[in-house]
N, C-alpha and C positions, 0 to 999 in steps of 0.2 A: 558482621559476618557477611557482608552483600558482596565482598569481593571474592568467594567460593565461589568457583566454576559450575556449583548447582544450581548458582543462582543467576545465572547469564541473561538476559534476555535480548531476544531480538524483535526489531523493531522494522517490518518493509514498508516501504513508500512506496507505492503504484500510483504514478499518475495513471488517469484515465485513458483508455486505447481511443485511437483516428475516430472522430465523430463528425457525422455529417458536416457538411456548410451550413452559415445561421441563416435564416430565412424570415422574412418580417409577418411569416403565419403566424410563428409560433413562439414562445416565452425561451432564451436560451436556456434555462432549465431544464428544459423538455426533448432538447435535442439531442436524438438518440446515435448511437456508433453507425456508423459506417461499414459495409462489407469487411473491407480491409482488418477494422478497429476489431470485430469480433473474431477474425480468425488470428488478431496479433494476441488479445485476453485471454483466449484459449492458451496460446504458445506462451505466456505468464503464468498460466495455471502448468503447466508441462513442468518451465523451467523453474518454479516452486516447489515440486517433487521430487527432481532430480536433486534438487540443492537441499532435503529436509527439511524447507520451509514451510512446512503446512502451519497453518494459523491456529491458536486458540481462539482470538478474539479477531472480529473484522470490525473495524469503522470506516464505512464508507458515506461519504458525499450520498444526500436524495436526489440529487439530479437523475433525470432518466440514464445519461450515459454513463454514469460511475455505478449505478446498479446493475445494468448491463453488463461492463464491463466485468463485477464481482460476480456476475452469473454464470458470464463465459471463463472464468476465473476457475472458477466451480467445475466447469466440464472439463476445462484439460488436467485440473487435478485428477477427476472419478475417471476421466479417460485415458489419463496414463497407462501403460503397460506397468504390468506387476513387477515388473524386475527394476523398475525407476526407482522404488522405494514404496515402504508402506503408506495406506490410505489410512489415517489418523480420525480420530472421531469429528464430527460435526463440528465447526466452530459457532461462538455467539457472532448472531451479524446483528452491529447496531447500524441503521440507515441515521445519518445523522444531517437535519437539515443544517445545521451551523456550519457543517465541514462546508457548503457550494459559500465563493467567493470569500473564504478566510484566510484571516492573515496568518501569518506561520503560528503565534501567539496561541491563536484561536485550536488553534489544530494541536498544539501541546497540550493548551488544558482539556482536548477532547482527552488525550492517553494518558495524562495523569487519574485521568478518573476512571481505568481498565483495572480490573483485580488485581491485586498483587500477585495471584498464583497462577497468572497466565504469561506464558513462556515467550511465544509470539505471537508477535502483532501486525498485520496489515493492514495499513489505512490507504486508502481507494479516495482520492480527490485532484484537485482540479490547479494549474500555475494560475499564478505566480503562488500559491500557499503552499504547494507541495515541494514546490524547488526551492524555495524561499526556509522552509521549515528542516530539509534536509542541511542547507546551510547554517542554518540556527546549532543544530544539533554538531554540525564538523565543519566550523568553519574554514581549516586549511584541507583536509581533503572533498570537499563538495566542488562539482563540476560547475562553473562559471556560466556557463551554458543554461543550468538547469535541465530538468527533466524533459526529455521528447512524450509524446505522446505514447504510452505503452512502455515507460521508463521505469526500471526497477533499480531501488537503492537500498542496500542492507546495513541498518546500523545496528552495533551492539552496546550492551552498556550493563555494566553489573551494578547498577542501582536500581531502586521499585523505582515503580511507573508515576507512584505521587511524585517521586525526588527529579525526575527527569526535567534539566535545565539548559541552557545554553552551554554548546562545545561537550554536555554530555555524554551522548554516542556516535563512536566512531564510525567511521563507513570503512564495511568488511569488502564488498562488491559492487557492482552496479552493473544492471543489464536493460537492452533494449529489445521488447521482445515483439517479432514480428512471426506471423504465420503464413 
């Protein structure tokens, strides 16, 4: 019965917003968004409410910038104006150190392991896994290009989150969101 419309789920991909230049201070891990990067994760969180994408579950990359980014993520949703759409309950955020430098693979079995009874999903990480993983999941409609910085891709898929395999879920949209 997974193919009821009750039982839809969606699935966003956020690659992380504009982050600094690397610098040989400090561990790329560590490197935090950029002016730019935080005002584009804001306008992510915006155009996530606009579209009734609010999340149940967030898995995001430990990197400083993908935490950020899910922070600023955070303010354009609670900052939207009311009339965008309702502000939905708190999601679980798992910080997840496996998501920095995973291959698409890696990044699957992070969302197979997401409750069953969670609706959608936004995972917050880093290319080639994030653009790479969207490809996994639709191979003929995923962009060639992959994901830019602050790139949003919505797949859907009316199977659980354990079942989720290759060519799985489709891609409904895709946005890039700058502030």
């Amino acid at each position: 019965m997974t193919d009821s419309p009750h039982h839809e789920r969606t699935l966003v991909l956020l690659r992380h917003a504009k982050a600094e230049q690397p610098t040989t201070d400090r561990p790329d891990v560590e490197r935090p968004l950029a002016t730019r990067g935080r005002a584009d994760a804001a306008a992510a969180g915006a155009w996530l409410v606009r579209h009734g994408l609010l999340p149940d579950v967030v898995l995001c990359s430990a990197a400083v910038r993908t935490r950020q980014t899910w922070h600023d993520v955070q303010l354009g949703i609670t900052g939207a104006p009311p009339e965008s759409g309702p502000a939905g309950a708190v999601p679980v955020v798992r910080y997840e150190p496996d998501a920095y430098e995973a291959h698409p693979e890696d990044l699957l079995h992070l969302i197979r392991q997401v409750s069953p009874t969670a609706t959608t999903v936004l995972m917050i990480a880093h290319n080639p896994g994030i653009s790479l993983l969207s490809e996994l999941l639709d191979p003929v409609r995923a962009d060639p290009e992959g994901l830019r910085t602050g790139g949003l891709v919505v797949h859907r898929t009316a199977v659980p989150w354990a079942e989720l395999s290759r060519g799985g879920a489709a891609i409904e949209t895709r946005h890039t969101a700058r502030g």
